[in-house]
Each structure stands twice: as structure tokens, then as C-alpha cells.
N, C-alpha and C positions, 0 to 999 in steps of 0.2 A: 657816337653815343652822346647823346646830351642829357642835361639836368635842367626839369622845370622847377623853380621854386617856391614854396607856399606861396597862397594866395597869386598865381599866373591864370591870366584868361583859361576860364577852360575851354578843353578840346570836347570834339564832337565823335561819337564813334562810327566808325567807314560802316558802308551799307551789309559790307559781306560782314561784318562781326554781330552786326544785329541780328541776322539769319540763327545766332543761339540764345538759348536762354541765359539769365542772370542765375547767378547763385540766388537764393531766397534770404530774406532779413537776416535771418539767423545763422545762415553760413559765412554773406555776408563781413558779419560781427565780430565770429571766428577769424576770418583773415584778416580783417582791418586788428586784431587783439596781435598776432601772428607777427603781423609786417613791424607792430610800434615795439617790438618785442627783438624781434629778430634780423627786423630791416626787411628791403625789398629786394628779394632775390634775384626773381627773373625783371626785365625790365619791360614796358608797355610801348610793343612795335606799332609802329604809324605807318602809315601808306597815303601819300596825296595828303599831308596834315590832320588825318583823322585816326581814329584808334582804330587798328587793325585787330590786334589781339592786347588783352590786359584789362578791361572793361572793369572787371571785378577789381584787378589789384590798382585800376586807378580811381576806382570809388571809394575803394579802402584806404587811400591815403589823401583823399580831400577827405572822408569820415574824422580821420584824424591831423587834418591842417599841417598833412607830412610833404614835401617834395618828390619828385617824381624822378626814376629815371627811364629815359626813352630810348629809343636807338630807329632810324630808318628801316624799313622793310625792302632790300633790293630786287627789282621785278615788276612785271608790269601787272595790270588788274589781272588777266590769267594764270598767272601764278601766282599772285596774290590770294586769289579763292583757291587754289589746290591747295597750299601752306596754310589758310586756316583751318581747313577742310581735316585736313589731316591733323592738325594738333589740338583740333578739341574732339576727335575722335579718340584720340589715344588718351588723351588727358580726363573724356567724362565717359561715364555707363550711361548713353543714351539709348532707350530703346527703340524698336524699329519704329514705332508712330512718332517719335520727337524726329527721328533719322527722315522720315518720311515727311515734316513738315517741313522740315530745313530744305530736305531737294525740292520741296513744292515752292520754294519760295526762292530759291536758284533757280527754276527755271522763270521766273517772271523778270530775275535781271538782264541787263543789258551792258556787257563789260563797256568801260569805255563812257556810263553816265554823268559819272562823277567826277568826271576831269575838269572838270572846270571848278568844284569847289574850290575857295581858297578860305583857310582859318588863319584867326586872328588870333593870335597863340604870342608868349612873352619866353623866346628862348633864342640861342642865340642867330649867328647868319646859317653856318650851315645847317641848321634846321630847316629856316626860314626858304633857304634857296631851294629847298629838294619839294615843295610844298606842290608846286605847280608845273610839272614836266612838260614836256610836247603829249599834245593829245596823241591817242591812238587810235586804230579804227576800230568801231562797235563790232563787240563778236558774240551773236544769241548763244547763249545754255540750253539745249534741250529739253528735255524732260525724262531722256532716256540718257544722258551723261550724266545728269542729274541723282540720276535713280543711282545710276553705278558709282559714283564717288562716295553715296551716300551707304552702299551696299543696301537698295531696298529695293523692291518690283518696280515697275513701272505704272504698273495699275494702284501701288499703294501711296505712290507720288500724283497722279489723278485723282484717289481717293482723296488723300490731304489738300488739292488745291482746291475740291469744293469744299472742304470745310471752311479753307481760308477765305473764298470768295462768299459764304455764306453765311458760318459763325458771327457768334456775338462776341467782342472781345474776349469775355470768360471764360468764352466754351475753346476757341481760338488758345489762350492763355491755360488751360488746363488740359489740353494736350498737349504743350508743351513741356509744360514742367512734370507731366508723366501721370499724373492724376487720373485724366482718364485715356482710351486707349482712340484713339482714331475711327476705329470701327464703332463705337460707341456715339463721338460726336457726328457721323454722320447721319446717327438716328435721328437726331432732330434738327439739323438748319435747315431742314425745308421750313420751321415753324421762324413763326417772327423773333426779333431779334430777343426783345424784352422776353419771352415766352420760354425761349433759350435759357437764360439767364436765371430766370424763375426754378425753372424743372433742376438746372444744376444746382441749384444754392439750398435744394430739400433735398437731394438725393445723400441716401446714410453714407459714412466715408467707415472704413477701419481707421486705426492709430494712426497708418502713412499717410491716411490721406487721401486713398486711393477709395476710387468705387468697392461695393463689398457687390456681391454676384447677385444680391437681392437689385441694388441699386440698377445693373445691367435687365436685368430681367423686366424692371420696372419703365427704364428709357425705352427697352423695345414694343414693347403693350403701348405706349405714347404714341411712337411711333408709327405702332400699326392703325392706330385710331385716327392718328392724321392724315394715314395714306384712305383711308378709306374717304374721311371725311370730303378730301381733297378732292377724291375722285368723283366722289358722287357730286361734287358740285361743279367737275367741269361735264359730267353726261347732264345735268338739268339744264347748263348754260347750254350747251349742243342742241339739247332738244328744243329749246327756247325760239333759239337763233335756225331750228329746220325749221321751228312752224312758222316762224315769220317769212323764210324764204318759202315757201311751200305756198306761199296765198300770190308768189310774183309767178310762180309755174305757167308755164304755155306749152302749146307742142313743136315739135320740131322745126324747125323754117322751110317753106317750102323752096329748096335751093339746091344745088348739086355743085359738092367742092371740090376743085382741083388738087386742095391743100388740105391734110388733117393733123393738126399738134392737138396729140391726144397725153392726156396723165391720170394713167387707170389708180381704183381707190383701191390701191393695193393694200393688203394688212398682212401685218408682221406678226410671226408667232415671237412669243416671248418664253424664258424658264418656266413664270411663274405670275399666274394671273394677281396674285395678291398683290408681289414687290415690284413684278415690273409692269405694270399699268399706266405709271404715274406719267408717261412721259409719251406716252404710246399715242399715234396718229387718231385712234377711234377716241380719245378722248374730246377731239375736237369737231369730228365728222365720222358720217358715217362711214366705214371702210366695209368689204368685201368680201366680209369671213367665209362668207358661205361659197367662195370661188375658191377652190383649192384647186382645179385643174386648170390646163387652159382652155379646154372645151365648154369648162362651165363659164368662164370671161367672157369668153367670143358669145356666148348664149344672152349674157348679163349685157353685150354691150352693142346685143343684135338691132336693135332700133334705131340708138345713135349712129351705129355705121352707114343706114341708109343714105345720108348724106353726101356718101361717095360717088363720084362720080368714074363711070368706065373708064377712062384714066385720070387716076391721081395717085400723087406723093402721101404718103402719110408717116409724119413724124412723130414718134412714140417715146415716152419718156419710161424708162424701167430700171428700177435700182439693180443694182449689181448682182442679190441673188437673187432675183429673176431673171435673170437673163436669158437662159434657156429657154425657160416661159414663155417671154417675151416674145421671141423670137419664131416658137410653136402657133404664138397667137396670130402673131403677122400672116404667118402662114397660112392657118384657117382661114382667117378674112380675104385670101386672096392676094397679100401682095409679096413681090420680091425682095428679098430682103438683099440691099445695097452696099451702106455702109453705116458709119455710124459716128456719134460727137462722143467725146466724154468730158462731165462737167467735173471741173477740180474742184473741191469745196475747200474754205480754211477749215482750218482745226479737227477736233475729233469728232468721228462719229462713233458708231456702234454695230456690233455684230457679234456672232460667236465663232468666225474662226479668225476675223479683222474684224481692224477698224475704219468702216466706209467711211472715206474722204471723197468719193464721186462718186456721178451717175451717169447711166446710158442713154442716150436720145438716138433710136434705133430709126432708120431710115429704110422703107419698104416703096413702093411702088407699082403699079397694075397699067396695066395698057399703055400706051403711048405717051410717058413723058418724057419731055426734055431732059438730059443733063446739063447743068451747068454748062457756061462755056471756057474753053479752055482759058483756064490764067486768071478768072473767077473766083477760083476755090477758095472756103476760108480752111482756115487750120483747124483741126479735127478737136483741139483741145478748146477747151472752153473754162477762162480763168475768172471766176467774178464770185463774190462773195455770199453769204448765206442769206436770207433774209426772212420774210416771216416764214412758218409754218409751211413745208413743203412749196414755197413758191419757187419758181424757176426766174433763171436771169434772164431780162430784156435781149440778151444776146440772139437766142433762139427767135425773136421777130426780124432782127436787122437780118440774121441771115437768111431765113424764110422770105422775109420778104424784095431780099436783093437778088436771090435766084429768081425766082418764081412773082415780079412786080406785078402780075396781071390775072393769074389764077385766082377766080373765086378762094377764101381761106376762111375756116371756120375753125376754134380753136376749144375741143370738147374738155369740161371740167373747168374754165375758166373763174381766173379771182380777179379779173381788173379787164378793162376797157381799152382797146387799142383801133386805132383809126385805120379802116378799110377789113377788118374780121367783124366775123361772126363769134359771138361768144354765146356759151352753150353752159349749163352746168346751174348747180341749185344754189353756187353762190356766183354766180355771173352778174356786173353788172347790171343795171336797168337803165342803159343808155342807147345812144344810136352811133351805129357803125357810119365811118364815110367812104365814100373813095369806090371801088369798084364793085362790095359786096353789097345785097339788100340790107335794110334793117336788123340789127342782129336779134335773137329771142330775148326773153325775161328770163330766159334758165330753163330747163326741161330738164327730166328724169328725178324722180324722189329719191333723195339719198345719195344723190351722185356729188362730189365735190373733188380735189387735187387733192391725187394719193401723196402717202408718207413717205418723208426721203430721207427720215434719222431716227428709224427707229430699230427693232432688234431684226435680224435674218429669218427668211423663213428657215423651217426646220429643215 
């Protein structure tokens, strides 16, 4: 245990004690009135030379130009977060949305960051020496350890890390200190930050301080007016952006492929067209609603398959609940179905009975092709990161085009330009293919573009 004495360098508080809130001025006040009164009870525990727990009672005693007592916290960052974890559990009434922001904000640590800080602190050596230990190795916090430390869902430590990546500080800062509830500030960081800020600083409070249910009722109607607004301005942009594609239209190329990487404009049913719109594939492109079977696909996608040639591969990209589908569809058109890749994606997706982190690139076949040859094969798994709106990783060319270096390839639904394909689709390119294919089209088919790979499941 050491003693710092008025007026010492101050300390900085460790990252894991920021994850809770302050007492507020006025509590504060109370304890700084408390400690000149009664002295410092418990003393303020350090980790790596910063404040691990005490935050309050050492603001309370620079409030009052008192001395400090401290003592080391023994343990490495891992126990370090379960020991705060727990003692301001038992010591505050937080409720599940503050509980919920706290794990939202444990899972974006990384133990093991802050070993390198070193403070500049006026106490004695053994203070001084415990300050900078041997690093340890980084150990991520999930989201789902996270939630259980915190006793909250996992989906309401989700829900709080978009508040946190989208809130205004305010809005951020008033579900912490309980004001308003989580579910509440998600109604509006879709809106701009300032905007945030605005709508909270009118909303009526009762005496605590808290939202009154008129206030909630009010956020939500905001709410719904921004989803709408929002929406309607990304189907004007879509429309905008089909009629300009729409004037490059050509027909078909007259050509017959050995190879088809095909990404049908799949659409995802959602709960609820009002709420869940906002994020949905048709918002960007046309998608497929009117295909609910697989018979009506194969009908929708009876043109573009002429293409094919009496033997060819065709590589088909199908989210996870299609897959059945998928595979129904393959069939109609004729080919055998082989085998198949799965794309890993980072982070979360969306669904209702999971949450899709990958997809399927389903592999069929007709007539006479080659397989690989032995000791060729790539690995079935396919690890590469997200990128815009339903695009697929470059992976799917290297390995198309390492098997198969000579097959005519056309790649239907295309967003981007690759040297020796044919690219197909009403956001394809308007460029020229090289290498073994003819010239590729301008795009062909109204309305056709790369189906949705994050949005909700079908039904």
C-alpha cells in the first residue's frame, strides 16, 4: 500500500474502469463532503500504474487537495476485467442497457493493449517498479463472454455496440447513466450526429431525469419517418442508377461458355417491411421477389443460361438459406451437382434462426468436363473479407481460372472487369475482355445485378 500526497502528478484511469460511468456532480460532492469527513476508506486500486477501481474516490480527494491511498491490484489484464467486473456490479444498480453498454465496450478491448503504458506518478519505488511488468500475450473478449459477465443477451450487447459506433456523445452518455434505455437510443443514430443531440435535448424528462413514455413514443414516430425517408431515397437512387445502366443494355454475346459464375438476385423475406427495409439488398438493386420457387428462377434466368455450352462448369453463388433451392435450380438447368466452396465472412450477419457468416458457391456440371487434376485442388474454404454490397472475393477468379485456364468464362450479374471473361449483368462493366474470351457485353437483362449476401433469411 502506498500513499500519494497532495498535489502528486495525477494518475490516469486504466481502460477497463472507464468502461463505467462516473458518479454525477452531485454525488460526486457527496463523497468528496464524506471522505474530508470521515477519511478514505477503501483505497484506489492501480493496475500497470493507472486507476483500476477508485475513479470517484480519487476525484474526491483532488476535489478536496486530500492525499491519496493506493495499493497494487495483483493479476494480470484477465483478472483484472473480472475483478472490476464484479465490484461495480455489486457495488452500483446498473441496469440491463448500462450492463449492455459496458459489455459492448469489452468486447472491442484487446487485453494486453496497454502494457506498455508507463505513468509518471510521484510515489514511492514500490509503486514505481510494479508500473510496467513483462507484456503479456493479447487475449480478444467476445461479445458472447462479454454479455455473460455482464449477465445481458448477446443480441443486447449488439444492440449497444451500434449505438456506440453511431451515437452522438449525448445519446452515447445518456444511456449510460440510465436516462434513457438502449432500445430507445437505437431509434435514432441512423440520424446524424447533431440531429441526435437536438431530438434528445427537447425530449420531456420526469424528476429522474429519465424519458417520460410520451418522450418514447415521440423518438419512435422520428424514427419511423427517417426509416421511411431514408428508404425512399435509396429506391430513387436505384432507380436513377437502373436508368443510366439501362441506356448501356445489349444482348447477349453471341458465344458458348465452358464456365458460368453465376449470383442470382436473390431477395430476402424480412419480419417486417416497415423496420426491416433499411438494410435490405432491394434497396440497392433490383432483386427477385417475384421468384419464390425454383422453377420460377430457372424461368427468370431462362435467356442468360443460353450461354451454356453442351459441356460446362457452372459456379453458382447461393446464401445459405437457399441452399436447397440452389441446388433444385442447378438441377432444372441441367447440371450435376459436384461439390462446393464455402465463403467465411468476418463478423456478423443476419438471419432468423443464425447468424450468416458465409456463403455457398455451389458447383454443377453437364457434359464432358474435366476435373481438376490431382493435387490441384484448392481448399473448399474460402477466407477473405467483406466488401461492398454483395460483392464476392477475387478468390472465386484465381480458382476458376487455375482450373479451367482455357474455357470460354462468362460471369452473369457482374460488378467489375476481369481480363479473359465475359461479364454479363446491368451493372457490368463497359469494358473489353482479353485473353481467350470475345469482347465482353454492355450488361444485358433489365433489372438483373449481384444478389444479397447480408440480409434477413427467407421464410
Amino acid at each position: 500500500m502506498s500513499y500519494l500526497p497532495p498535489g502528486h502528478a495525477p494518475l490516469k484511469p486504466h481502460p477497463f474502469a472507464n468502461l463505467f460511468p462516473m458518479l454525477s456532480e452531485a454525488e460526486l460532492g457527496e463523497l468528496a463532503a464524506d471522505i474530508a469527513a470521515n477519511g478514505q476508506v477503501e483505497t484506489v486500486k492501480l493496475h500497470r500504474g493507472m486507476i483500476l477501481d477508485g475513479r470517484n474516490r480519487y476525484a474526491a480527494c483532488a476535489a478536496r487537495s486530500l492525499g491519496v491511498r493506493t495499493e497494487i491490484f495483483e493479476g494480470d489484464d484477465r483478472a483484472a476485467l473480472a475483478w472490476v467486473i464484479s465490484k461495480n456490479l455489486k457495488r452500483r444498480h446498473l441496469n440491463e442497457s448500462q450492463r449492455a453498454m459496458v459489455a459492448a465496450r469489452i468486447a472491442t478491448l484487446r487485453l494486453g493493449d496497454n502494457q506498455q503504458a508507463r505513468a509518471q506518478i510521484c510515489a514511492g519505488p514500490d509503486l514505481l517498479a510494479s508500473v510496467a511488468p513483462p507484456a503479456e500475450p493479447p487475449a480478444a473478449v467476445s461479445q458472447s463472454e462479454a454479455a455473460a459477465s455482464l449477465n445481458v443477451s448477446r443480441r443486447s450487447v449488439q444492440t449497444a455496440a451500434n449505438v456506440l459506433e453511431k451515437a452522438a456523445p449525448e445519446v452515447a452518455a445518456a444511456v449510460d447513466s440510465g436516462a434513457i434505455a438502449v432500445s430507445v437510443a437505437t431509434e435514432i443514430v441512423e440520424l446524424p450526429k447533431a440531429e441526435q443531440a437536438a431530438i434528445l435535448a427537447e425530449l420531456p424528462r420526469d424528476e429522474q431525469g429519465k424519458l417520460t413514455p410520451e418522450a418514447k413514443k415521440k423518438v419512435r414516430a422520428i424514427a419511423k419517418e427517417v426509416r421511411s425517408e431514408d428508404q425512399a431515397a435509396k429506391r430513387e437512387k436505384r432507380k436513377a442508377k437502373e436508368a443510366e445502366l439501362g441506356a448501356q443494355i445489349s444482348a447477349l454475346p453471341e458465344v458458348k461458355a465452358g464456365v458460368i459464375l453465376s449470383d442470382f438476385e436473390w431477395h430476402f423475406k424480412v419480419y417486417s417491411a416497415e423496420t426491416g427495409m433499411d438494410r435490405h439488398a432491394a434497396n440497392h438493386y433490383l432483386t427477385a421477389a417475384e421468384c419464390e420457387t425454383a422453377e420460377a428462377i430457372v424461368a427468370r434466368q431462362n435467356e442468360r443460361m443460353q450461354v451454356a455450352a453442351d459441356d460446362c462448369v457452372h459456379f453458382m453463388w447461393v446464401p445459405a438459406c437457399f441452399d436447397k433451392v440452389g441446388h433444385r435450380v442447378m438441377e432444372l438447368q441441367g447440371f450435376k451437382y459436384v461439390t462446393q466452396f464455402v465463403w467465411v465472412k468476418p463478423g456478423m450477419g443476419t438471419g432468423y434462426w443464425v447468424r450468416d457468416a458465409h456463403e455457398l458457391l455451389l458447383i454443377g456440371v453437364r457434359g464432358k468436363v474435366p476435373a481438376p487434376s490431382l493435387g490441384t485442388q484448392f481448399r473448399s474454404v474460402i477466407d477473405a473479407p467483406r466488401a461492398e454490397h454483395s460483392e464476392k472475393p477475387d478468390a472465386q477468379y484465381e480458382i476458376i481460372e487455375a482450373y479451367f485456364p482455357t474455357l470460354p468464362k462468362i460471369e452473369l450479374n457482374a460488378r467489375r472487369a476481369r481480363p479473359g471473361w465475359i461479364q454479363w449483368g446491368n451493372e457490368a462493366p463497359v469494358a473489353e475482355a482479353v485473353g481467350s474470351s470475345p469482347p465482353c457485353g454492355e450488361g444485358a437483362g433489365v433489372g438483373v445485378d449481384t444478389g444479397g449476401d447480408d440480409e434477413e433469411q427467407a421464410a
